[in-house]
N, C-alpha and C positions, 0 to 999 in steps of 0.2 A: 155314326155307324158303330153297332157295337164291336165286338173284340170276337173271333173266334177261337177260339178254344181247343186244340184238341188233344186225345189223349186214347192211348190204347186200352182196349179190353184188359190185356194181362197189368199194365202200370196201374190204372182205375181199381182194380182187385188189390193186386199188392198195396198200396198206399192203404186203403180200406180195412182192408180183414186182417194183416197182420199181425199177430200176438204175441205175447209170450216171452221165451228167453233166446237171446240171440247164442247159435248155438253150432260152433263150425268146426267143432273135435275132429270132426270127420267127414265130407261128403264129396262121392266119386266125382272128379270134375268132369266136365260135360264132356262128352264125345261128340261131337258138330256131325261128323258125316258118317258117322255111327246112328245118330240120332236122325237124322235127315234119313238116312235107306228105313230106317224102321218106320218112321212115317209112313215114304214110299212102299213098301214090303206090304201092311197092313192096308190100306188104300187099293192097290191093287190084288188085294186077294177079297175084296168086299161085291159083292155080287153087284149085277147089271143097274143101269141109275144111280149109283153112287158119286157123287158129285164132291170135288176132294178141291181145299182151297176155294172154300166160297166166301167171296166178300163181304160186307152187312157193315152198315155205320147207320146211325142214327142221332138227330140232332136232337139238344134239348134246351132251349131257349128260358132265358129267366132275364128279367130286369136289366141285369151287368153285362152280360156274354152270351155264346151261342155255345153251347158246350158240345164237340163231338166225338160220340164212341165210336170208334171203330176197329174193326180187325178183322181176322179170313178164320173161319172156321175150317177144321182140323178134315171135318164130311158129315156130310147132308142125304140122309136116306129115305125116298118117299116110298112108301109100299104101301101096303092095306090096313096094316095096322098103324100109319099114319104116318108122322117127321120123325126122324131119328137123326139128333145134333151128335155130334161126336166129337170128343177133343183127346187127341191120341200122346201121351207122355211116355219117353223112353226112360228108364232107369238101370241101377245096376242094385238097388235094394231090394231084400227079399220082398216079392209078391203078399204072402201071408202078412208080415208086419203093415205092408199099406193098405191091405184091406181093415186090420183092424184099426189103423188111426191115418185116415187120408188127409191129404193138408187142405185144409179148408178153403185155401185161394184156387186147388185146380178147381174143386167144385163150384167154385165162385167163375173161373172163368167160363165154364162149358154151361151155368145157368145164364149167364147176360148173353153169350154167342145164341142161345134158344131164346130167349125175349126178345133180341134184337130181330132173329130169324121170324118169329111169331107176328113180332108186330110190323114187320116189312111186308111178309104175306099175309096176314090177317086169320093164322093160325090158331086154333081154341086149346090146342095142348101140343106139348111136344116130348118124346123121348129121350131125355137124356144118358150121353153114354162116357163115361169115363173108361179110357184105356189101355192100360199098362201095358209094356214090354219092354221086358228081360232083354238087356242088351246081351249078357253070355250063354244064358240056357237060350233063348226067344221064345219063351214060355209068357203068355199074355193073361192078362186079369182081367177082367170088365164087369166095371160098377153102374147100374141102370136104374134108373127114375124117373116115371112118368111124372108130369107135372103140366098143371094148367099155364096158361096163360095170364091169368090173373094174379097166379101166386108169382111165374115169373116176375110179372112185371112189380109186385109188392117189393119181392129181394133188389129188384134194379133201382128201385125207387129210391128203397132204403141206402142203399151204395152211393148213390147219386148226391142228395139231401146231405149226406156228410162230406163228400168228396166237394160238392159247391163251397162251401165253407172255407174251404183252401183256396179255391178256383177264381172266387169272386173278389179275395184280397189279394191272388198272383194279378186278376186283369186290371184292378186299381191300381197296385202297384206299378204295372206296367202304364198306365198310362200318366202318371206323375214321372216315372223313368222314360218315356219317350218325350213328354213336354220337356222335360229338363235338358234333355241332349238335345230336341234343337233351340233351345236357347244357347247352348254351350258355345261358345268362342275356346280361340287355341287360347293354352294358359298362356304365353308367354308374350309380350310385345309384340315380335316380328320374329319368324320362321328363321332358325339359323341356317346358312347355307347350303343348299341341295337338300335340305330336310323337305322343302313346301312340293318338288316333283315328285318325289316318293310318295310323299302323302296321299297325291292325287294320281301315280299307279295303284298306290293301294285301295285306296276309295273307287277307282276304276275297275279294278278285277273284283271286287269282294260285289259292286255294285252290277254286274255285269256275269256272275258269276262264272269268274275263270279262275288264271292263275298265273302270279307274279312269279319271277326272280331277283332281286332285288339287294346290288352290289353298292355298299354306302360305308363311308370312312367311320373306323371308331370314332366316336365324340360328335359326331353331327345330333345324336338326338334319335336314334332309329326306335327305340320303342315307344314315344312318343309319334310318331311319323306313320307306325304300324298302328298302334290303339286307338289314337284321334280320330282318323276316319273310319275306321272301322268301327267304331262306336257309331258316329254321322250315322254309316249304315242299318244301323240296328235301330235308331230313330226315324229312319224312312221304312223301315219295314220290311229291307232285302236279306238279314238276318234274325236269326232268332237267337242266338249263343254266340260267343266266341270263345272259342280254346286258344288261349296262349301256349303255349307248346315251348319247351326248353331242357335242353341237357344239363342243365347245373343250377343250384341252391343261388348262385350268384342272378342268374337270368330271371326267376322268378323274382328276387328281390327290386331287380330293375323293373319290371311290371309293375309289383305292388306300391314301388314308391311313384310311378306314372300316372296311377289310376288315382292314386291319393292326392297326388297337386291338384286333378282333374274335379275330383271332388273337392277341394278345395277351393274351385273357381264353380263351383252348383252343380257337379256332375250328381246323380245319384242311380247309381250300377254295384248289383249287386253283384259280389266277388266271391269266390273260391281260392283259397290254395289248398291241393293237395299235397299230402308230406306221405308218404312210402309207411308202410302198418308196423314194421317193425321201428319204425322212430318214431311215431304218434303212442304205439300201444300203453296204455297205463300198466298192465297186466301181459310183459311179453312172455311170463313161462306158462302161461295158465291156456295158451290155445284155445282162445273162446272156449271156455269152457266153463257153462253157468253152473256149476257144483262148486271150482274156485273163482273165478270172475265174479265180483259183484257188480261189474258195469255191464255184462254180457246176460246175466240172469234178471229178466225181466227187463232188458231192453227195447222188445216193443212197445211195452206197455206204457212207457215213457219218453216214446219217441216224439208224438207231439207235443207235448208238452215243451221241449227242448226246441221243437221248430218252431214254436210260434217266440221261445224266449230271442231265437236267433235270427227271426226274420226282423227284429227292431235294428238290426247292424247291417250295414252296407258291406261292411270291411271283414271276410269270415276267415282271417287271416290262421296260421297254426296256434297261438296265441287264443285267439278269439274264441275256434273251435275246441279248445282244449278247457276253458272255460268256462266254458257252457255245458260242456261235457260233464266235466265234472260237477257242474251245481245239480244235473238233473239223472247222474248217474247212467250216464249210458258211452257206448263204446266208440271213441274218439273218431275211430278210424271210418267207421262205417258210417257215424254221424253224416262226417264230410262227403261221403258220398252221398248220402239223403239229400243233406247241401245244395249238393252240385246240380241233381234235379230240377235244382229251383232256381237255380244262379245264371245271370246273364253272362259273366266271364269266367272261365275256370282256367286256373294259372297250375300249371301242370305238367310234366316230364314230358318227353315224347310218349314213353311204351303205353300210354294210357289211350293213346289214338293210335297208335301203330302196330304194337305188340301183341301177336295173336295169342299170347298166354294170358296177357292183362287188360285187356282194353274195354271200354267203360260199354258193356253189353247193355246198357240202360238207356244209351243211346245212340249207339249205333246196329243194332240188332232189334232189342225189342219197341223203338221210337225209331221214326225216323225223322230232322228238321232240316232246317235250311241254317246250316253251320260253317263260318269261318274260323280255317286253321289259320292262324299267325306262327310262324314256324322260325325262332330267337334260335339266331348262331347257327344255322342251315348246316352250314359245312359240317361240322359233325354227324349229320343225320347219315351219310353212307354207311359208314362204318358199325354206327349204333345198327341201324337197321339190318345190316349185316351178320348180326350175332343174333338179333332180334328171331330173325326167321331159321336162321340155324340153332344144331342142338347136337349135344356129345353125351356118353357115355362110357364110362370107364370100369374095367374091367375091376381094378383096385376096390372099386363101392360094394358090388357084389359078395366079395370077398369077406368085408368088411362083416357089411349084412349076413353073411353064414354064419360068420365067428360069433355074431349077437344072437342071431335068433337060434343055434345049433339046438341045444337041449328043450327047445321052451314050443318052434312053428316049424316040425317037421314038412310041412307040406311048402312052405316059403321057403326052407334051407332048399329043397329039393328043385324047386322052382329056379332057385338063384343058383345053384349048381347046375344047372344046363344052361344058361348064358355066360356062367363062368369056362363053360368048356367048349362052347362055341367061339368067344373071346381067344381062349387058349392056341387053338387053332387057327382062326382069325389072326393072331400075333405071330405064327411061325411064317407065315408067308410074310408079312411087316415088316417082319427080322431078314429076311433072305433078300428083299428088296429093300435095304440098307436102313432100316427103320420107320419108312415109311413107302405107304401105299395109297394111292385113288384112281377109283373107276368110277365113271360119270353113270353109275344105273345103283339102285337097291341092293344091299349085301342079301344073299340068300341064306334063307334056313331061320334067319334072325327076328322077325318076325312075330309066328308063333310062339316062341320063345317067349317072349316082355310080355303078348298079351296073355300066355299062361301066368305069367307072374304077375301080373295087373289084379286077374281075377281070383289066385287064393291069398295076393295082399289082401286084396278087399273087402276078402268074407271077415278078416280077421280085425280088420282097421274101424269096419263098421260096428262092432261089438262096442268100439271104445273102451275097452278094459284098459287100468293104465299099466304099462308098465318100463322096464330099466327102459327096454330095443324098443319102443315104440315110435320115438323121434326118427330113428336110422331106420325102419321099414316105412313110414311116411315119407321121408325124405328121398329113398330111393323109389317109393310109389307115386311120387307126382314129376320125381325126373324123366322115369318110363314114363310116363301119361304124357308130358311132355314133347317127347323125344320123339314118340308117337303122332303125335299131332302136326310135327312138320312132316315124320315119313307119309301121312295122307295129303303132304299139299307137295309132293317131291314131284319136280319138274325137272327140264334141259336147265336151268338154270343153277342148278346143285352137281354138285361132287362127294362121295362117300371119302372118309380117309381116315385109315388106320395109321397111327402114329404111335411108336412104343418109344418107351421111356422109361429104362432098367427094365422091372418086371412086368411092368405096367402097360395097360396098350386102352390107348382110348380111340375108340370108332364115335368120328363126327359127319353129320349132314350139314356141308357147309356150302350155306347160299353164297352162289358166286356173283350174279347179279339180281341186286335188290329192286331192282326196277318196277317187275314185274307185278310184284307182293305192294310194294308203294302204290302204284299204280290203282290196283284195288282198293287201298287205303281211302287213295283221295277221293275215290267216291263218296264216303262218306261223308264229304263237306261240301258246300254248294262252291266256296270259295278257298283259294290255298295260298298262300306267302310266303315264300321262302326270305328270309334276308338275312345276309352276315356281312362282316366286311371283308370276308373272304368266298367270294365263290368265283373263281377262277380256274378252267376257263366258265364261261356259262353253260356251252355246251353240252361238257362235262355232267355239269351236274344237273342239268335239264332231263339229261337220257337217261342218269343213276337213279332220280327221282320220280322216275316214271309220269313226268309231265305231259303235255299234247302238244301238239307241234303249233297251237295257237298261243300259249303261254307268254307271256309280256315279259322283256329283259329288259331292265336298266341297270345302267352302273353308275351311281352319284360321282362325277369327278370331286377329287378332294375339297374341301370347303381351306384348308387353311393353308396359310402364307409357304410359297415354297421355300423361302429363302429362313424359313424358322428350319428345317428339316436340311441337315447332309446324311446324306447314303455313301458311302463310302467301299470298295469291294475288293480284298484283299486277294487278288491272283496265283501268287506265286505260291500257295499251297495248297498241297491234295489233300483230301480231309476221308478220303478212300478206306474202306476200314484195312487194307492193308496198310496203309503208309501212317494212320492216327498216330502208332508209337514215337514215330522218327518225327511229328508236326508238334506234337507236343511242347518242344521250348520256344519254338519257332510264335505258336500259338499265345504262349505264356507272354512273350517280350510285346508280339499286338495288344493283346488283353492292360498290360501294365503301361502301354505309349498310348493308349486310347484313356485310363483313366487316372491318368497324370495330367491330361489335357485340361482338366478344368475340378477343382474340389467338387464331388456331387455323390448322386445315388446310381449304382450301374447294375442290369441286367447281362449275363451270360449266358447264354444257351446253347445247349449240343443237343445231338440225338437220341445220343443214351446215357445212361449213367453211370458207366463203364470210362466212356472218355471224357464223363463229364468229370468225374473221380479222378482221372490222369491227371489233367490239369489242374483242377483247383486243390489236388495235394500237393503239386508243384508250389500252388501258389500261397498259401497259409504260411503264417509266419514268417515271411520274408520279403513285405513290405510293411515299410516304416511308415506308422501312419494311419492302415487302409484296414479298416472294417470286412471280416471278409464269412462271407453265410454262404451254407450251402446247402441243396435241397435234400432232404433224406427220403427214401423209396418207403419209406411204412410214415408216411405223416398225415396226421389227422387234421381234422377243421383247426384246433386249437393250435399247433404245429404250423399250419400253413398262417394264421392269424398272427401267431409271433412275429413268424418272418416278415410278414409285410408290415407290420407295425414299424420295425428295426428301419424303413423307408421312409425317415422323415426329414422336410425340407429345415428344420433345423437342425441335424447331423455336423457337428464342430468337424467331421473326419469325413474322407472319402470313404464309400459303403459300394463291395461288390457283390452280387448276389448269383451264385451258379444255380442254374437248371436246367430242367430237360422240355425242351421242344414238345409242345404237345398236352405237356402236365396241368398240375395244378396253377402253374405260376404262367404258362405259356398264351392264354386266353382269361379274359371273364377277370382280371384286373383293373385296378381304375388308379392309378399313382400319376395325380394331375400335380402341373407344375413341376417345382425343384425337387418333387417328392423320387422322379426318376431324369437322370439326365442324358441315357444312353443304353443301346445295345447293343450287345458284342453277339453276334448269331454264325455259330460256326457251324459249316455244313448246309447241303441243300434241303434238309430233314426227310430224306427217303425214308418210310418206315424200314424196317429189320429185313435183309433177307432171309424168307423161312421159304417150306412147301406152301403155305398155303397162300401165301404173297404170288408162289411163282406160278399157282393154279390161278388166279385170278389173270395173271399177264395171259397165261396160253389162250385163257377163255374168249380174251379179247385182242387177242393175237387177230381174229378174223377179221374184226371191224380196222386192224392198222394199228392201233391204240394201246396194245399191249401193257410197256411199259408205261406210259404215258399214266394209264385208268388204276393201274398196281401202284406206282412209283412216286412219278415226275409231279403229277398233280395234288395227289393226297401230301408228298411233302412240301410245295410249294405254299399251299395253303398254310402249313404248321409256320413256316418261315414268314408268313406276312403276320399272322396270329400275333408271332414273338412279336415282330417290329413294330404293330401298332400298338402295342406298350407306349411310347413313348412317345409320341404326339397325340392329345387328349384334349385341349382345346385351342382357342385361336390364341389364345395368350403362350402358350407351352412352346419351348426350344428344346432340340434335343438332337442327338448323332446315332447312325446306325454303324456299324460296321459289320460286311459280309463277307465270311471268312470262308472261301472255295472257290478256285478256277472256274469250276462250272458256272459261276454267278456269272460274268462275262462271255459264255457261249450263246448261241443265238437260240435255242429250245429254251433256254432261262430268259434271256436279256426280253422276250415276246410276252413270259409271263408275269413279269414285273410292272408295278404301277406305274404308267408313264408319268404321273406327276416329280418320281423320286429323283430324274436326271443323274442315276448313279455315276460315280465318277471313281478309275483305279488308282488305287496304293500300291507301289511294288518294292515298300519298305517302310521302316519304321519312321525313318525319315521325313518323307513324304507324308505318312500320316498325323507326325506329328503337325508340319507346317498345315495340312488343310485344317487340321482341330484348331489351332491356335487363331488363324486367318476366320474361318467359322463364329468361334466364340468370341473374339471380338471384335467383327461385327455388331456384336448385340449389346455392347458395352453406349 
């Protein structure tokens, strides 16, 4: 049977006609539902028979595959003087300049929607209508050409005949990539423990297309567990893609080293990792800009060439793409999105599926497939998403932007001086309500305001003339676009808040439940995964995630030996940010009886870095002996890479390491063995109390849950993060110690792993004799 094929009108254009210099100085980003009414708008103002969103696909068979075009026509007009196709473009660039150089792909797309049209009804010519509209004036342009049938169909042909060329090695390739997967066995002997039921939730929901939760001990194996069958699936033919999806540089690397054993044992799948534009760029000051860029000047024109060098590689790692890049001159960043196109798995941040500023419009807008998200370290995903669909605005930027553009954009200072003064005003009532303010609706007046300042940034942004203020009016022109962009998607689910700070007053739209916006997301995937080894309760994170109430939960009971693992729970102190000052020594003499207990490597963690600082300046210098690190708040990759180096199982000296719950050091570690031998976790990791913590409590004040959805859960997560540091495989021994009352109250003692059998300390004492009674044990 052969292979179908299929593929949009507008992707079949773009791939095809593309030319030139890749060129992104400048252009307005999209307005969605600005763009959407002008459709709408234009569509209904077109006289009677006018037929708006019409369908048309057409198959085209050849030897390999069945190749099919299809898409909806923009409107379809029959009158007397015969068909008139239409495809309607909204813009914000002057009118007169697109008349004089129209880009040749809309022309391309409004001729194959009229061939298609032509040749479904059997039509000898058609009209074509290309047509502009002004999103600020809505002042329309319309470019018209009659055109046969025949010559149609010559342009489609021609498009076609090149476009195969690609199509015919993607369906080969695909069918040496499905014989190979299911030849594919697990790589490993036999399924480590609770790894083999996961596998087959996940193969169940991805195959069934729904959607998992999926609670599994660090060290079982989970990205394995996630990828394995999900691949299966993709050789039975219930996926087409999979997006590995993850919050950290660490997650992706666990991916690529999965997919590489896999290939290792005959997998062959091809891969993507994306890396963020500003870490790929070769050229970050030059702003795609083909006058300085020479990777960005005449990058279409070489972009094949580079795909077919990079289709010989399975593995399109940053490395790989960077590579290639550079042998064929063209721009790294956007390479990899060509890439991605064509890649079976793309290993990838969240914001790239989730993020309505960033998310891959290539496909999930203009394509639509049958796509499994795998969704690495889940638990993070609230809070990410949180910010994701929120958006601020600070009075200070404006300011800033006056003082640059003063002498040089009269009409932008003027612009940013009436959000500045609206701001102003906006801040005296912020101020009288003790610095801060929210009301659950749209600030008024504010508004008109950005989108005046949107459109005489723009006239001037679009010129691309370079100069000093050019960065700082971009920069403040796509925060407004931005900012914009969630005020049109503002629902119950948001809160407005002014918040001042000295002179300063920032106005945020800040999503309180991401639910809803997720919720949407996951439509775009046939199938969804959440898994971490924290997602506690499931509930919780079922409802934040905007899942269906069919969703599948499992939780892996821990795979390794209980009696390698003491949890241990230190009572007799409050860790209350009133009382931190006066726990402090109290905290210091546990931290020093827990890592006297045995020579090793030892983990600390607090909440913040405020009382992580109290204590570990207590503690510096004043053990004989003891190694002692601590995390600093501005540390970079290389910074965090010291530290954990400083982690090793041949350390002559005992090694304590302070950090903060949450951070760099609190997840997405791997210190297997004697490389860590314990941790000390003080506090239950409530985040910070602010407003906008105790907005989110009110909001879910109704459901009961209040503190629970603000509080109780988001820190209880941070606290098992910490703890699974330190059991990482079935070989590994190691001690927790939980330092706070509240660990022993029954709202805590319910969210805790029942495998851990915590048991109380209510002294030094006593902690020493379990460590000693513990550790040898294991002798």
């Amino acid at each position: 049977m052969k292979e179908r094929h299929k593929i949009a009108v507008r992707t079949l254009v773009d791939v095809v006609l593309r030319a030139g210099d890749l060129d992104m100085r400048f252009a307005a980003p999209g307005r969605p539902l600005e763009g959407i009414r002008a459709h709408q708008k234009i569509q209904r103002q077109r006289p009677e028979g006018y037929r708006a969103e019409v369908p048309v696909s057409l198959d085209v068979e050849t030897a390999d595959l069945i190749l099919e075009v299809g898409g909806r026509i923009d409107g379809v007009l029959d009158n007397e003087g015969g068909t008139i196709v239409e495809e309607i473009k909204s813009t914000t660039r002057d009118l007169e300049s697109i008349e004089k150089a129209t880009d040749p792909c809309h022309w391309g797309q409004v001729k194959v929607y009229a061939y298609l049209l032509a040749k479904e009804q059997g039509i000898p010519a058609v009209t074509t209508r290309l047509t502009y509209y002004h999103l600020d004036s809505g002042d329309t342009l319309e470019l018209v050409e009659r055109m046969t049938a025949d010559r149609l169909e010559s342009f489609f042909q021609q498009l076609v005949d090149r476009y195969l060329k690609w199509a015919v090695t993607l369906a080969r390739w695909r069918q040496l990539r499905d014989a190979g997967i299911l030849a594919l066995d697990f790589p490993f002997p036999a399924y480590r423990t609770g790894q083999r039921p996961m596998a087959v939730a996940v193969y169940r929901a991805i195959r069934d297309g729904g959607q998992a939760l999926i609670q599994a001990s660090t060290g079982i194996g989970k990205t394995m567990a996630a990828l394995f069958p999900a691949i299966k699936t993709m050789g039975e033919g219930h996926i087409d893609r999979i997006f590995f999806l993850t919050a950290r540089n660490t997650g992706k690397a666990s991916a690529l080293k999965a997919l590489s054993i896999l290939q290792e044992r005959g997998l062959r799948l091809k891969r993507v990792s994306l890396t963020a534009k500003d870490r790929i760029c070769f050229c970050p000051d030059a702003t795609c800009n083909p006058d300085v860029c020479a990777y960005a000047r005449g990058h279409f024109d070489r972009l094949q060439a580079a795909m077919d060098d990079a289709f010989v590689l399975d593995n399109l790692d940053r490395d790989a793409i960077e590579t290639v890049a550079r042998s064929h001159w063209v721009c790294p960043f956007e390479f990899s999105l060509e890439l991605s196109r064509w890649a079976d798995c793309i290993v990838c941040d969240y914001n790239y599926a989730f993020d309505p500023r960033v998310y891959l419009k290539r496909f999930f807008d203009e394509e639509h497939g049958a796509y499994a998200f795998l969704v690495d370290e889940a638990h993070n995903l609230v809070d990410r998403s949180r910010e994701m669909f929120s958006a601020r605005l600070r009075k200070s930027e404006f300011l800033e932007l006056r003082r640059a553009v003063k002498s040089h954009l009269p009409a932008v200072y003027r612009a940013a001086g009436k959000i500045n003064t609206w701001m102003r005003h906006a801040g005296k009532g912020a101020r009288e309500a003790g610095g801060f303010q929210s009301e659950a609706r749209l600030p008024d007046g504010l508004e008109p305001l950005l989108r005046a300042f949107l459109r005489v940034s723009e006239r001037w942004l679009a010129r691309n003339q370079p100069a000093s203020y050019r960065d700082i009016v971009m920069d403040r022109y796509f925060g407004t676009s931005g900012f914009l962009r969630v005020w049109d998607q503002y629902d119950d689910s948001y809160v407005t808040c002014r918040q001042v700070a000295g002179r300063d007053l920032q106005v945020k739209l800040f999503c309180l439940d991401p639910s809803g916006h997720l919720k949407r997301a996951l439509k775009r995937s046939r199938a969804t995964i959440f898994f971490s080894a924290t997602l506690m309760p499931a509930t919780y994170f079922q409802d934040l995630f905007g899942c269906e109430p069919t969703a599948v939960r499992l939780a892996v009971p821990s795979p390794f030996p209980r009696r390698h693992l003491e949890v241990l729970i230190a009572t007799g102190i409050s860790t209350y940010y009133a009382q931190r000052e006066q726990s402090v020594d109290r905290i210091r003499a546990l931290v020093r009886t827990f890592i006297r207990s045995r020579k090793g490597n030892y983990l600390c963690f607090f909440p913040s870095y405020e009382y992580m600082n109290m204590v570990a300046g207590q503690f510096e210098g004043t053990e004989d002996g003891v190694q002692v690190l601590v995390q600093d708040r501005e540390m970079d990759d290389a910074g965090r890479a010291r530290f954990l180096e400083r982690f090793s199982a041949e350390n002559d000296r005992t090694l304590v390491g302070f950090a903060v719950m949450g951070g760099i050091f609190g997840e997405g570690i791997d210190l297997v063995g004697d490389r860590l031998s314990g941790a000390v976790i003080v506090g239950v990791g409530l985040p910070a109390i602010c407003p906008e913590r105790d907005l989110i409590r009110r909001y879910f004040d109704g459901q009961g849950a209040g503190f629970d959805f603000a509080y109780r859960y988001p820190g209880i997560n941070r606290v098992l993060q910490a703890a699974g540091r330190v059991i990482r495989t079935h070989t590994d021994r190691g001690a927790i110690l939980l330092v706070d009352r509240r660990f022993f109250s029954p709202g805590y003692q319910q969210l805790l792993p029942v495998h851990w059998s915590a048991a109380v300390v209510r002294s030094e004492r006593q902690l020493a004799a379990r460590l000693h009674r513990f550790w040898s044990s294991a002798v």
